[in-house]
C-alpha positions in Angstrom: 115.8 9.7 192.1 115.3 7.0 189.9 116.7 6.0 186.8 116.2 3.2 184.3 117.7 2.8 180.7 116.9 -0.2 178.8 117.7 -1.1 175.2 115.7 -3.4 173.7 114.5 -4.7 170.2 112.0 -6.9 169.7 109.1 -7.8 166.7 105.9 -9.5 165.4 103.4 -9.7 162.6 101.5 -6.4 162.8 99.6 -4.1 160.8 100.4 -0.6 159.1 101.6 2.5 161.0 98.6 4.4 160.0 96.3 2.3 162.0 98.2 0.4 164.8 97.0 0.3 168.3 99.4 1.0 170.8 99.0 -2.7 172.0 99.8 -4.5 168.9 102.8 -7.1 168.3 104.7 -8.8 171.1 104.9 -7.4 174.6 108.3 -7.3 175.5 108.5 -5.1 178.6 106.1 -4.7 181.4 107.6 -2.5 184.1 106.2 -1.0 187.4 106.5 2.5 187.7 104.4 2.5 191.1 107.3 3.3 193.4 108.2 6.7 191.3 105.6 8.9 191.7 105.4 10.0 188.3 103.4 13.0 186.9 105.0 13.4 184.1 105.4 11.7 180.5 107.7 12.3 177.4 107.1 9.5 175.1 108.7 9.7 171.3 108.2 6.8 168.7 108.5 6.5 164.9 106.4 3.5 163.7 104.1 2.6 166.8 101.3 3.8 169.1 100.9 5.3 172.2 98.5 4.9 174.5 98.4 7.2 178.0 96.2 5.9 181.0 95.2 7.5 184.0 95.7 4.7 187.3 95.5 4.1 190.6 99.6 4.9 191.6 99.7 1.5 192.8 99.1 0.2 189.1 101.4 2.4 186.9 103.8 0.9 184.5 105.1 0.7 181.3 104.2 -1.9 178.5 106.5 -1.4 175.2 105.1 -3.6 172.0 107.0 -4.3 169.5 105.7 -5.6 165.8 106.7 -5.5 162.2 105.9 -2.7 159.7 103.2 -3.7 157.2 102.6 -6.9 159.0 106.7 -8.5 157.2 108.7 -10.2 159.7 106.4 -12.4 161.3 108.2 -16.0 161.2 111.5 -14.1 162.6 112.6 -15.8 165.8 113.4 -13.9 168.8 117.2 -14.3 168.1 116.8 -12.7 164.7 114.6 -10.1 166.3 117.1 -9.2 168.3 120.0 -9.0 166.3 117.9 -6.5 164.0 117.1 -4.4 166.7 120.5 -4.5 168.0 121.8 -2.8 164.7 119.4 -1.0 163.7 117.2 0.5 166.9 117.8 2.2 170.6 114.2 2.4 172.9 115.2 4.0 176.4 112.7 4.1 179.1 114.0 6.6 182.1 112.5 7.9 185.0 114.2 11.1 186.9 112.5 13.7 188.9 108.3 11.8 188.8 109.0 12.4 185.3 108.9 9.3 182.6 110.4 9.4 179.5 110.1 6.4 176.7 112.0 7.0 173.3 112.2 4.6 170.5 114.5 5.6 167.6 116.4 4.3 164.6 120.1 4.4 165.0 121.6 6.6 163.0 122.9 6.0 159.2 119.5 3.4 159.3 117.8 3.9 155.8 116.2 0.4 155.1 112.8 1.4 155.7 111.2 -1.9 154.3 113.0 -3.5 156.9 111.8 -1.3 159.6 110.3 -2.2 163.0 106.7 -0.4 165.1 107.8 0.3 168.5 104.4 1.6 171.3 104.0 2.8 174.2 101.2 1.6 176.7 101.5 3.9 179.8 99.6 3.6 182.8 100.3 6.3 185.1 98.4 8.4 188.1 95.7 10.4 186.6 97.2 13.9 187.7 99.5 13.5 185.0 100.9 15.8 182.1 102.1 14.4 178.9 104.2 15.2 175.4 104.1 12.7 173.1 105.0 12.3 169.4 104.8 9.5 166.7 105.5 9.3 163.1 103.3 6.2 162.2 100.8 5.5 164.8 97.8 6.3 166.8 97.2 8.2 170.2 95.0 7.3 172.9 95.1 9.3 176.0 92.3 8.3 178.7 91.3 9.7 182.4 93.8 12.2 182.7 94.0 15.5 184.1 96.6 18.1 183.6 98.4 19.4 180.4 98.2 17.1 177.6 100.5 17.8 174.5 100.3 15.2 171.4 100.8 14.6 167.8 101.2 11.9 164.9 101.8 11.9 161.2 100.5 8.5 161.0 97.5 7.8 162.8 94.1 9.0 165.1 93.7 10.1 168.2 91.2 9.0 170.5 90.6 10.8 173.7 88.3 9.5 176.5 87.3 11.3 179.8 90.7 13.6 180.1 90.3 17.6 181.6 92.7 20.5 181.5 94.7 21.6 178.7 94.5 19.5 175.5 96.3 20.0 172.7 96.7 17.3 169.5 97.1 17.2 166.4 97.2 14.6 163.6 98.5 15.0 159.6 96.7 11.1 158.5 93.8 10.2 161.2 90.4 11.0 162.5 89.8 12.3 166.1 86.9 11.1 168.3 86.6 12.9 172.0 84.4 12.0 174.2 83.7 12.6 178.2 86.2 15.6 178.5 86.1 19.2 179.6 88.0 22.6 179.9 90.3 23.4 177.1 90.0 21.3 174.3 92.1 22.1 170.6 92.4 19.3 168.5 93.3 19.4 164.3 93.6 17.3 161.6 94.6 16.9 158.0 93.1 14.0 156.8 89.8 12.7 158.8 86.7 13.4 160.5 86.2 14.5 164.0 83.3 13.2 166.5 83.4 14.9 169.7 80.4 13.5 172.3 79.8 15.3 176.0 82.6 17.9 175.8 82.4 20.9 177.6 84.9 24.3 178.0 86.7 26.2 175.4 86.7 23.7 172.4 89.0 24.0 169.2 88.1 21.5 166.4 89.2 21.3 162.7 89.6 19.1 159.9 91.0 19.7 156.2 89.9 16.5 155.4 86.4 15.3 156.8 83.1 15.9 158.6 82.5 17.2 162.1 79.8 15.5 164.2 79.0 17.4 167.2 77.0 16.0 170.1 76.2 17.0 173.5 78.6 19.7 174.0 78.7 22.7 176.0 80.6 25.9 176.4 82.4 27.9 173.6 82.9 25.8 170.0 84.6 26.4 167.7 84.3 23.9 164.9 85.6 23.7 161.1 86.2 21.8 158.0 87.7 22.2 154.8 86.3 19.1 153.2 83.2 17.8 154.5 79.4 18.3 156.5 78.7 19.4 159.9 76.3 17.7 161.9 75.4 19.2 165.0 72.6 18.0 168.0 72.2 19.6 171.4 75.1 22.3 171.6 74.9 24.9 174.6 76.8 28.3 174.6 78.2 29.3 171.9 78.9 27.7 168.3 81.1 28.6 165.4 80.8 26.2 162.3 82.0 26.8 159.3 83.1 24.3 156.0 84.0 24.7 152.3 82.4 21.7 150.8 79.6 20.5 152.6 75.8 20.5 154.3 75.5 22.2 157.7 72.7 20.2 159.8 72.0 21.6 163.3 69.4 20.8 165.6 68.2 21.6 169.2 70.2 24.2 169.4 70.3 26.3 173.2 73.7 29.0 171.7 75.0 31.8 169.9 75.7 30.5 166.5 77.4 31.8 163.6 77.3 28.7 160.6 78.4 29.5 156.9 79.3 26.8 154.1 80.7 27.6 150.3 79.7 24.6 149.1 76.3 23.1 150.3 72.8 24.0 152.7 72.1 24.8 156.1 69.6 23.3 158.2 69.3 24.6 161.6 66.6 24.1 164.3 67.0 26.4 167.6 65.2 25.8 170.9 66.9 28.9 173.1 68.8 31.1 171.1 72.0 33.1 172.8 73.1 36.6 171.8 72.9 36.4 168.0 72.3 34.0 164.8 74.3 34.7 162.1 74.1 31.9 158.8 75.2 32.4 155.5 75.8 30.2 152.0 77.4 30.8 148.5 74.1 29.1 146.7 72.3 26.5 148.9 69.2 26.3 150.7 68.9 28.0 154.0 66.3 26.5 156.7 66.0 28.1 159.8 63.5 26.9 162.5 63.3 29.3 165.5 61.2 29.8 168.7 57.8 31.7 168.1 57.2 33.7 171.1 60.7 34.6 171.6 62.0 38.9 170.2 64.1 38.9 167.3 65.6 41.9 164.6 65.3 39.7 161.3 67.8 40.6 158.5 67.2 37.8 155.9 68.5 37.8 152.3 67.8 35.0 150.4 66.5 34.5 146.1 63.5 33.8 147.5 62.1 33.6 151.3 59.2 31.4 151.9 57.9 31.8 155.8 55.4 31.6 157.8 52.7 34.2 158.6 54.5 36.4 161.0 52.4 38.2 163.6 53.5 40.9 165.8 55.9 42.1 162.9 57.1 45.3 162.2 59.3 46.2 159.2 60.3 45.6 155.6 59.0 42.1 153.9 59.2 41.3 150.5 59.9 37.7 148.5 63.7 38.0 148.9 64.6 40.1 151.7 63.0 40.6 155.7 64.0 43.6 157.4 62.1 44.1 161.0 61.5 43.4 164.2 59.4 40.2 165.7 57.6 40.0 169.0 59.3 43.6 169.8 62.7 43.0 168.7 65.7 41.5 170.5 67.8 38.6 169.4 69.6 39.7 166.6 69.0 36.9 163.4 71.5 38.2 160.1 70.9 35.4 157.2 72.4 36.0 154.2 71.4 32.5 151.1 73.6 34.5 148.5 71.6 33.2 145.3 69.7 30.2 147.3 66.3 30.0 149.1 65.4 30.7 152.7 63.0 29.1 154.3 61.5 30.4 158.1 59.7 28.5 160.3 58.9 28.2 163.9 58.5 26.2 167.1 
């Protein structure tokens, strides 16, 4: 076993918590970690980033950045640096048992928050690693990984780059983007968008605060927003969508999907449906384009449904409902415009 502690303070001009990089401000350690085997990381700061990367064992280390909050303290000199730090901060960096663990805190009875310091994390570690890490004012970046990855800021985004497993994060003041990463994916925040690119497994997304822009993904997706549009463009599986205050735009579409808005229209093109389509609005414009040769049961409410001639139908069709079977029957489609339009085409 192992075991390093290190106290150290240290500063530079930098930029606010919401949106600082995990590199930003003056390096002030740069430690090896390569003889310690480590799978493991706890990392805990309140002002700074942290940024997680997945290395060849012979590479891992530590990097800890230090800079000043809201870009003040910039003409401080080292000494002064210090002597701040000293009185006002602890960082510890330990590693026992393969596992690392970096904390950077005030000491206590420290209230002079105007006065207060950004303390990140760079990590570069073997890829089969787990992590749990925390910040109050920064942003997370996690990146070829593998394992169980737990993380979460008040303060900033998260950005997570070709990482598989379990991954968990959550952020109160940041966007997300994801892209290149697989198997269980839940990620939330409260103020921003989320862009998730070439995703596949079980994948969680929502946002009280901003769009969702889907593309390339595959598997079972759950996405949803309180406060903004969905744009979605080659999705396999299965898709859930759902938002309160904005347009729903969906195209080439191979998956179950069920896609409702309060708040604006749906546009939705589908080259191989799945099991079932299920869309519904509070008063916006429905447009569905679906495959013509393919069975469907066609429930469709709308104020008024404009569609093309359709051959081979059985059933019930007047101006605002559809009730019947197409090519035979098969695919369930349930629609349901509430006082909007519905418009039915095919490909």
């Amino acid at each position: 076993m192992k075991k390093y502690v290190i106290l150290l303070l240290l500063v530079s001009a930098g930029i606010a918590a919401s949106a600082q990089s995990s590199k930003e401000g003056i390096l002030y350690l740069n430690k090896s970690l390569a003889a310690d085997a480590v799978n493991e990381v706890d990392a805990n700061t309140s002002g700074g980033g942290i940024q997680v990367s997945g290395v060849n064992a012979s590479e891992a280390r530590i990097e800890v950045y230090v800079s000043g909050n809201n870009g003040r303290f910039s003409g401080l000199s080292k000494e002064e640096i210090q002597k701040r730090m000293d009185a006002d901060y602890n960082l510890s960096v330990t590693v026992s048992n393969h596992k690392l663990t970096a904390v950077a805190k005030t000491k206590k009875g420290f209230h002079n928050w105007r006065e207060s310091l950004n303390i990140s994390f760079a990590i570069y570690v073997p890829s089969q690693s787990s992590t749990q890490l925390y910040t109050s004012g920064g942003g997370i970046s996690l990146a070829n990984l593998s394992g169980r990855q737990e993380f979460s800021t008040s303060g900033g985004g998260l950005n997570i780059k070709q990482v598989t497993g379990h991954i968990n994060g959550h952020t109160s003041g940041g966007g997300i983007y994801v892209a290149d990463s697989k198997d269980d994916i839940d990620l939330e925040t409260s103020g921003g968008g989320i862009e998730a690119i070439r995703c596949s497994g079980k994948i969680k997304l929502n946002t009280s605060g901003g769009g969702l822009e889907l593309t390339d993904l595959e598997g079972t997706v759950s996405a949803v927003t309180s406060g903004g549009s969905v744009k979605g463009d080659k999705i396999k599986g299965e898709l859930s969508t759902h938002t309160s205050g904005g347009n729903i735009d969906l195209e080439e579409l191979s998956a179950s999907l069920d896609a409702s808005t309060s708040g604006g229209n749906i546009e939705v093109e589908i080259n191989e449906p799945g099991k079932y389509v299920k869309l519904r609005n509070s008063g916006g414009r429905i447009d569905l384009r679906i495959p013509r040769n393919t069975g469907f049961n066609l429930r469709i409410n709308a104020d008024k449904i404009k569609t093309e001639a359709l051959s081979n139908f059985s059933g019930s069709l007047e101006e605002n409902e559809i009730d019947g079977s197409l090519n035979g029957g098969g695919i369930p489609v349930t629609v349901n415009a509430g006082g909007g339009r519905m418009n039915l085409s095919f490909k």
